[in-house]
C-alpha positions in Angstrom: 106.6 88.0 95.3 106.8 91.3 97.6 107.3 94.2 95.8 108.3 98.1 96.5 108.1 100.8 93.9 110.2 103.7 95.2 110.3 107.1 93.3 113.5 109.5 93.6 115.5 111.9 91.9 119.0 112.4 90.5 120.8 115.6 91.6 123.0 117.5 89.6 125.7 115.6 91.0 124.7 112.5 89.4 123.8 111.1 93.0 120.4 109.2 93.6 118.5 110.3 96.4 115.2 108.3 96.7 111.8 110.0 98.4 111.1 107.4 100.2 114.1 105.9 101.9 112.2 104.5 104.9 110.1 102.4 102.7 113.3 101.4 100.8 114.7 100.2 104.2 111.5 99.0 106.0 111.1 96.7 103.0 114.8 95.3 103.5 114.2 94.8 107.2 111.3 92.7 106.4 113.2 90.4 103.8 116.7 89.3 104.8 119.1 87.3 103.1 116.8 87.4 99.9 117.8 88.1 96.6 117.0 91.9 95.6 116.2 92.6 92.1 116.5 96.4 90.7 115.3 98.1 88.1 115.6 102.4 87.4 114.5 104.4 84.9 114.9 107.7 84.3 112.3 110.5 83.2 112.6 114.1 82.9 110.6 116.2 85.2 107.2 116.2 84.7 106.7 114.4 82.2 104.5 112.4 81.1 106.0 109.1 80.7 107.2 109.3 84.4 103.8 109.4 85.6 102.6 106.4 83.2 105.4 104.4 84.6 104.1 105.0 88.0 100.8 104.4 87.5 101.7 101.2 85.6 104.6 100.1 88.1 103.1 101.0 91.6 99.6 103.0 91.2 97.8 99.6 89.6 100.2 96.8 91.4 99.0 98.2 94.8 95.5 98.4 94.1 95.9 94.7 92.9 97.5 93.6 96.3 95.0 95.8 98.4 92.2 94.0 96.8 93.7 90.5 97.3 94.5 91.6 100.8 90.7 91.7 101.1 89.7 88.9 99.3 89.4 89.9 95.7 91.7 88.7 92.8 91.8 91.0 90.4 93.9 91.1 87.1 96.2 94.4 86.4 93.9 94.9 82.7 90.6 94.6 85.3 91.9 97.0 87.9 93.2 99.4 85.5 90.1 99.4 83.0 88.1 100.0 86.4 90.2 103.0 87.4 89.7 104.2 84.5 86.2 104.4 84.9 86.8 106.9 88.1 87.9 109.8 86.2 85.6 111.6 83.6 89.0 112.2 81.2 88.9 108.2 80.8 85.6 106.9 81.5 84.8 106.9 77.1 87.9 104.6 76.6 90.4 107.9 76.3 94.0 106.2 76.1 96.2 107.7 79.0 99.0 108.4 76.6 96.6 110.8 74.9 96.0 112.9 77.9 98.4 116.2 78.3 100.2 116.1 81.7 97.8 117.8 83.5 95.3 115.5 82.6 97.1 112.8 84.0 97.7 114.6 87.2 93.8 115.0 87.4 93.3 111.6 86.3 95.8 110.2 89.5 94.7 112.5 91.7 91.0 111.0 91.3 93.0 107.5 91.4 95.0 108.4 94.8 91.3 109.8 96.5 89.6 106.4 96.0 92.1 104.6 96.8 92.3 106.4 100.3 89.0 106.5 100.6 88.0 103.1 99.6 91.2 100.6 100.5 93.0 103.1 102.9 96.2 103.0 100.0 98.3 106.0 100.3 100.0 107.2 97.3 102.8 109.9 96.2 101.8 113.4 95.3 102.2 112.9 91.1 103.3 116.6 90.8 106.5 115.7 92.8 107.0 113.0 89.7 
């Protein structure tokens, strides 16, 4: 099932306006005439649940579909208990919801460097979450 995580913000208008509206419509290009399924949530500025939910809803499915892309299957509890192992914050089993915000901005920094540097994934600055 192809799948896009797009982050954004509401302005004080009420208006969306999404960071990545190339994506959004690259994505669409590349599936016409299928069905499109939506789902927002809304987060104050930094906090911290915003950056769980992207960690949780693009950070660890992209990872999973880099590795397939290669030839590894991987399940989401694998990839994410091995990511966890790249940050000293997490390595002894430290729950993410424990961590203050900028210890989860560390912790997906450390995620977003290996993921460059080891499956070429590029991911959103966190501090602009």
């Amino acid at each position: 099932m192809p799948q896009i995580t797009i982050t954004g913000e509401i302005n004080s208008s009420g208006k969306a306006g999404y960071y990545q509206q190339n994506m959004l419509n690259d994505f669409c290009t590349k599936h016409p005439n299928e069905r499109l399924v939506i789902t927002f949530q809304a987060e104050k500025k930094q906090s911290k649940n915003a950056l769980l939910a992207y960690y949780y809803a693009a950070i660890i499915p992209a990872w999973q579909k880099a590795l397939f892309d290669i030839g590894t299957i991987k399940s989401t509890d694998k990839i994410d208990d091995e990511l966890r192992q790249l940050c000293d914050l997490t390595r002894k089993g430290k729950s993410l919801s424990a961590l203050p915000y900028e210890g989860l901005i560390l912790f997906i920094d450390t995620v977003r460097f290996h993921g460059l540097e080891d499956l070429n994934i590029v991911f959103q600055d966190p501090r602009c979450l």
